[in-house]
C-alpha positions as CSV (number, residue, x, y, z in Angstrom):
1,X,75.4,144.3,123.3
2,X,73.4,142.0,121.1
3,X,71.7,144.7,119.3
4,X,75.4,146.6,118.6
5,X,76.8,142.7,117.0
6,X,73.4,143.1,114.9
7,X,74.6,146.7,113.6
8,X,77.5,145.7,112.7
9,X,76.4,142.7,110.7
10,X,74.7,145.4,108.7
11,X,77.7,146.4,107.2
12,X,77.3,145.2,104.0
13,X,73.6,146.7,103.6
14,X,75.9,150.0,104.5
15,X,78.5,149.1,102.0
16,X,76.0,148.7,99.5
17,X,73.8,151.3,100.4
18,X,77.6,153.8,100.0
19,X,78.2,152.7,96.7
20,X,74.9,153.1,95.6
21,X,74.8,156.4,96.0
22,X,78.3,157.4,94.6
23,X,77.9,160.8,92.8
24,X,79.5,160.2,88.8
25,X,79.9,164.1,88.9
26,X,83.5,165.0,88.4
27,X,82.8,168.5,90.1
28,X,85.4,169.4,92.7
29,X,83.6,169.3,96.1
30,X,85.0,171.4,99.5
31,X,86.1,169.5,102.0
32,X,84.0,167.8,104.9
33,X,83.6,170.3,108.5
34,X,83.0,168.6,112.0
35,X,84.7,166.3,114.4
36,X,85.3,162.2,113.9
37,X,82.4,160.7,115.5
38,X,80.1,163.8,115.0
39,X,76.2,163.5,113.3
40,X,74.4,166.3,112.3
41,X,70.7,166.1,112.5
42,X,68.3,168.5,110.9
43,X,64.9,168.6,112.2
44,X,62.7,170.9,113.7
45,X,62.1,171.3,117.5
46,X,59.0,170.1,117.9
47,X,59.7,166.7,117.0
48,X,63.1,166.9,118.2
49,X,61.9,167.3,121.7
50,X,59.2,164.6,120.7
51,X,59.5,161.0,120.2
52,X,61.2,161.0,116.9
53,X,64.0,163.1,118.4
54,X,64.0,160.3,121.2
55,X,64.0,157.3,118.5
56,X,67.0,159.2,117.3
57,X,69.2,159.4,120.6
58,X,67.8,156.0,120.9
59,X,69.9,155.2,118.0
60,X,73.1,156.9,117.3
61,X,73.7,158.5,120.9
62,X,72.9,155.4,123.0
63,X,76.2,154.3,124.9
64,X,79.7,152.8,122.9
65,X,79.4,149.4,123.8
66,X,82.6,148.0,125.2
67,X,84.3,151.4,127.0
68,X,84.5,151.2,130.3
69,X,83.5,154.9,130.9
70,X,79.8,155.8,129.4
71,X,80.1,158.0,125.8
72,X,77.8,157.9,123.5
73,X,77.8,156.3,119.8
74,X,77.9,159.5,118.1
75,X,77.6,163.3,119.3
76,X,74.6,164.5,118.0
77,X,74.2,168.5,116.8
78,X,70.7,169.1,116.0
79,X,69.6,171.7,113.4
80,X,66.4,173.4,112.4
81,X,65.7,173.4,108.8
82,X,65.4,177.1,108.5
83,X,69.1,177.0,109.8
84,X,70.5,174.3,107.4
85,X,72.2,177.1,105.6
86,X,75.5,176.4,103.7
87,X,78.0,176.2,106.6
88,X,76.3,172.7,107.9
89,X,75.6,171.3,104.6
90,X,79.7,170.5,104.1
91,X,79.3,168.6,107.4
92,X,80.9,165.0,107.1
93,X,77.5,163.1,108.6
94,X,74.0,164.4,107.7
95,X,70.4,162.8,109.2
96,X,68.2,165.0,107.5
97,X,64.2,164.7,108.2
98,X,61.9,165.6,105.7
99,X,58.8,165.6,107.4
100,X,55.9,166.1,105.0
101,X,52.1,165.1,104.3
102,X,53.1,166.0,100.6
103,X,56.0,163.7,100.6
104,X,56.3,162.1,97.4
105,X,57.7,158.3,98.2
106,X,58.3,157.7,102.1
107,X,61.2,156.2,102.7
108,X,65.2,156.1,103.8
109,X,68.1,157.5,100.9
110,X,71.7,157.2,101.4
111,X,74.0,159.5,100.0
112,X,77.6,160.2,99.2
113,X,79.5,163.4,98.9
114,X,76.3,165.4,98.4
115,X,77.7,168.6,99.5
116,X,81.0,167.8,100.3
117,X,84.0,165.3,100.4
118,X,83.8,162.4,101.8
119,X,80.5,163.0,103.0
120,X,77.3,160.7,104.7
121,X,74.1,162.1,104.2
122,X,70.9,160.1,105.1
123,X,67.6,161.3,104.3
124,X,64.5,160.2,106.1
125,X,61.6,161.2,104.1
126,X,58.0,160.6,105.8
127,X,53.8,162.3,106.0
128,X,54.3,162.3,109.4
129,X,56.5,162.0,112.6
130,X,55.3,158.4,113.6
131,X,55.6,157.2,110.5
132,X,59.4,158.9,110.7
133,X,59.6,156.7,113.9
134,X,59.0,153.3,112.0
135,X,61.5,154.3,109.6
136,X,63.8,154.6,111.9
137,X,62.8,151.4,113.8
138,X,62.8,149.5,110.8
139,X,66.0,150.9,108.9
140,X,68.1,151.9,112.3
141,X,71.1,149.0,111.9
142,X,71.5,150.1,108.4
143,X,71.3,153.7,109.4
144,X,74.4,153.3,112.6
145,X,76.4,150.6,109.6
146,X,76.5,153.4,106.9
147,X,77.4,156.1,109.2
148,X,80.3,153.7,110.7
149,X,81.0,152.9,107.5
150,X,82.0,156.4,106.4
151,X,83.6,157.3,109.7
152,X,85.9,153.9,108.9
153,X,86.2,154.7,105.4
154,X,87.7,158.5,106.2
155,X,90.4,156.9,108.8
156,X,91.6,154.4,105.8
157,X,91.7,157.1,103.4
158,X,94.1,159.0,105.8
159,X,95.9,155.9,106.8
160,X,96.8,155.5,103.4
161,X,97.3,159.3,102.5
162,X,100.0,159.5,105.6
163,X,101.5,156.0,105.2
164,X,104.4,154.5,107.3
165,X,105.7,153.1,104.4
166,X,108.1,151.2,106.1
167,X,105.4,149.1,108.0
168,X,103.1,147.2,105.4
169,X,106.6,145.4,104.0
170,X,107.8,143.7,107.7
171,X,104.1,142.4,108.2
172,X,103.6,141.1,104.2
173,X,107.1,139.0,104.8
174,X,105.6,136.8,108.0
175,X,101.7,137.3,107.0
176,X,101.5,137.7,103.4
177,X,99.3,140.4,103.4
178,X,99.1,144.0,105.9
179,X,97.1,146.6,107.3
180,X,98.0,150.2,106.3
181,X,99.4,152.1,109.2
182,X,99.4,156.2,109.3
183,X,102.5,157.9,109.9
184,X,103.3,157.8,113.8
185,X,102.9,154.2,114.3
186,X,106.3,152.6,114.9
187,X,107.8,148.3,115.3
188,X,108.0,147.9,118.4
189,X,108.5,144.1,118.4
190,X,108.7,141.6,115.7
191,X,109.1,137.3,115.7
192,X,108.5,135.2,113.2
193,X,105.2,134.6,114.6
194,X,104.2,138.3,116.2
195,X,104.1,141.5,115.6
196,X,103.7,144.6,117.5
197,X,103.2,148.0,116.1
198,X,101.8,151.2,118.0
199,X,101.3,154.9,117.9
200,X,102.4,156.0,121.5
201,X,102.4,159.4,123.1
202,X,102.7,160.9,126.5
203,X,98.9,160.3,127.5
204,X,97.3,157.6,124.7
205,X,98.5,154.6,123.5
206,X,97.2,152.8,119.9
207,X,98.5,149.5,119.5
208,X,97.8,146.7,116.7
209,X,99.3,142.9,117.5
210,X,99.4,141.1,114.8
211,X,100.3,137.0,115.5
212,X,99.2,133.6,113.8
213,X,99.0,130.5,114.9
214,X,98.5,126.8,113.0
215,X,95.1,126.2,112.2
216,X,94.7,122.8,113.8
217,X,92.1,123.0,116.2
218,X,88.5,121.8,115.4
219,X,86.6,124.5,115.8
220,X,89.7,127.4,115.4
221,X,87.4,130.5,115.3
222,X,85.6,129.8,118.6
223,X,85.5,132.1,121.3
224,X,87.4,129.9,123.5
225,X,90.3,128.6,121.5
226,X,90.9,132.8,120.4
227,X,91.0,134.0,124.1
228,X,93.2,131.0,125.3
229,X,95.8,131.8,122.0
230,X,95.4,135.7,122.5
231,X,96.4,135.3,126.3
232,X,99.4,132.9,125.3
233,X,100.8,135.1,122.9
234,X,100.1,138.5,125.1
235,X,102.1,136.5,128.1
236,X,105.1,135.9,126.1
237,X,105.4,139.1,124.3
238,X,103.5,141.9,125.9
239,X,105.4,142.6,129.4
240,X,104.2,145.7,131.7
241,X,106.3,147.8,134.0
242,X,107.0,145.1,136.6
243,X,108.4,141.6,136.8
244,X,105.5,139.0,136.6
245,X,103.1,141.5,135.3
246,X,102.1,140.6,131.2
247,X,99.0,141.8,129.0
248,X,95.8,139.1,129.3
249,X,92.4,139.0,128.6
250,X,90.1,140.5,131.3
251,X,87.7,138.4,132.7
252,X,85.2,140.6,134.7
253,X,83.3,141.3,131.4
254,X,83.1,138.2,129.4
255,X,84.2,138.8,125.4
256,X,82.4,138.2,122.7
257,X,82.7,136.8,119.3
258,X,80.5,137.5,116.0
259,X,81.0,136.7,112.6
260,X,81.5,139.2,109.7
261,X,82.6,139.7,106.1
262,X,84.2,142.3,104.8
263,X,85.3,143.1,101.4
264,X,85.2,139.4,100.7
265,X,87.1,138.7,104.0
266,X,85.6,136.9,106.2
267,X,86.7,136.7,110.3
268,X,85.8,136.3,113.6
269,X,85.9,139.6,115.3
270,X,86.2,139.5,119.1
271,X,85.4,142.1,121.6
272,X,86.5,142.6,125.1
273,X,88.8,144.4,127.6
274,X,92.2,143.7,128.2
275,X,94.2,143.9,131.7
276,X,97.6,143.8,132.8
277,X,98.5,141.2,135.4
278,X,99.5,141.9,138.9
279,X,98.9,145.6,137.8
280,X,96.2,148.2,137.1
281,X,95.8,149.0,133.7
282,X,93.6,148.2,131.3
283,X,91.3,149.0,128.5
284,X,88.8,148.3,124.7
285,X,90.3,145.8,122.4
286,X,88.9,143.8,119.1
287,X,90.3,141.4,116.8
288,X,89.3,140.1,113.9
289,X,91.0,136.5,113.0
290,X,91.0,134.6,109.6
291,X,92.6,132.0,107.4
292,X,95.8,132.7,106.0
293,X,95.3,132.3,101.7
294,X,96.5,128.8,102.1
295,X,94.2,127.9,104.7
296,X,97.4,126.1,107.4
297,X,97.0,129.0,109.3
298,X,94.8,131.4,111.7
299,X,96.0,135.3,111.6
300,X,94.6,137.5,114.2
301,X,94.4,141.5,114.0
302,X,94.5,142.8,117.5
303,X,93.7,147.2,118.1
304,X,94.1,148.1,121.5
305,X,93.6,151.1,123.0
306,X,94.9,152.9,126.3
307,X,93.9,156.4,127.0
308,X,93.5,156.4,131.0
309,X,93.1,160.4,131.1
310,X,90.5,161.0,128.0
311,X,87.7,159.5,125.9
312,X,88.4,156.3,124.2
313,X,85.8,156.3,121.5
314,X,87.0,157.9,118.9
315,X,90.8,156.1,119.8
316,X,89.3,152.8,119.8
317,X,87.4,154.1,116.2
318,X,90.6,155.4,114.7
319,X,93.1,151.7,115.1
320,X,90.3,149.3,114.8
321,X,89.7,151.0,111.3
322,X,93.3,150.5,111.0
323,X,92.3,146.4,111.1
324,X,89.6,147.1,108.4
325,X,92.5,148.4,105.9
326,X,94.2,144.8,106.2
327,X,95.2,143.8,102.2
328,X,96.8,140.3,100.8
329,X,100.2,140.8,99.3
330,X,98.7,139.5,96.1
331,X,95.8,141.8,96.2
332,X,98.4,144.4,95.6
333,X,100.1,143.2,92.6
């Protein structure tokens, strides 16, 4: 768990390694192949089967923290150079080895839209494979930020493309600024204090709370003082099914809180599992709380996911991005 909060504070290393790399050619590129959540590596067998390949799985296929059912970070598709024809270079993530005692400057490069739009392509470029191994030891939080990067950056970019329109309005008026929901997300409740929007179908359910609260505690940003508001809130406007039974903040695995910046935001974000009292369901949430701009109070971005019949990665992927997309009113202007 610690080494994921460390990956994720390499975010901005990923946002500047992104926008580095930004391509000035105006050439129209094909669209990305491959599923959300999917990393092509090319490499050859050898090492693949070796210890390189195993620094690698190390990396970007070692369990999602914070599911209750094992999946790994990314799916990993391996590919021999020889093969790394045309119909894998429009893939959306590339790890590409270049493995070479002739290799001019050793070293990790970041790309964007190399082949294809929008598009992740890291090189590794080493003499041999244990010096391919460092690299990866040395560079591997920047490596895992840059790819989540991109995979967050695609699911804004289609949040925005296939805006609820109708949405970003209702949350500005009570928080002054909004997240940008996709179409299928509906209001399901709204107070002058809460909000509660969510995509649900038969099987899956992505919700976002959004709620604030006066900022009058010492310390408002601790982990203690956002659980005990998050539970409040969830208790008096989250019900389940049954009589007594209300969304809270499961206990079994204790949450966690780390602090990021993002985009010139800074917020706590908080990571843990969520419950329903007196009943049995339950699954992955993370919020990310903050100032409001005049600083009187805290505003908390909640993503939630329930999906008791499938895989919750790439669910839990799609509406925390959705957190990620949050704007000021004035930002807008």
């Amino acid at each position: 768990m610690k080494r994921f909060i460390k990956l994720i504070l390499a975010s901005i290393a990923a946002l500047t390694a992104l926008t580095g790399c930004k391509t000035s050619s105006k050439t129209l590129l094909p669209n990305i192949s491959g599923k959300a959540g999917e990393v092509i590596v090319v490499i050859d067998r050898e090492n693949w089967e070796g210890e390189l390949g195993n620094e690698v799985r190390l990396l970007l296929a070692d369990d999602c923290p914070w599911l209750a059912q094992k999946e790994p970070l990314y799916t990993l598709v391996n590919v021999n150079p020889n093969a790394f024809v045309d119909m894998f270079k429009v893939h959306r993530n590339i790890v590409y080895f270049d493995i070479n005692p002739q290799v001019a400057t050793e070293g990790v490069t970041y790309r964007a839209d190399m082949w294809a739009a929008p598009q992740c392509v890291i090189q590794i470029s080493a003499a041999t494979s244990e010096n391919a191994v460092e690299l990866m030891k040395n560079e591997g939080e920047t490596i895992v930020a840059v790819i989540e990067q991109a995979e967050r950056d695609r699911v804004i970019a289609n949040s925005r493309r296939y805006e609820e329109r109708s949405l970003a309005p209702q949350v500005m008026e009570i928080m002054g600024g909004a997240p940008h929901f996709p179409s299928g997300y509906k209001l399901k409740k709204k107070t002058d204090n809460f909000i509660w929007i969510a995509d649900e179908k038969q099987y899956t359910n992505q919700g976002v709370f959004i709620y604030k609260y006066p900022a009058t505690e010492a310390e408002p940003f601790s982990l203690d003082n956002i659980i005990r508001h998050r539970n409040q809130f969830l208790k008096e406007n989250v019900p389940g099914m049954f009589d007594g039974t209300y969304m809270i903040t499961a206990d079994y695995i204790p949450p966690t809180v780390s602090y990021l910046q993002y985009k010139g935001r800074s917020f706590a974000q908080c990571r843990g599992f969520w419950e329903v009292y007196n009943d049995f369901m339950g699954g992955p949430f993370v919020s990310h709380s903050f100032y409001s701009q005049d600083g009187k109070d805290v505003i908390v971005l909640e993503a939630f996911v329930y999906a008791p019949k499938y895989d919750k990665r790439q669910y839990l992927r799609q509406v925390e991005s959705i957190l990620y997309s949050f704007e000021w009113e004035s930002a807008k202007e």
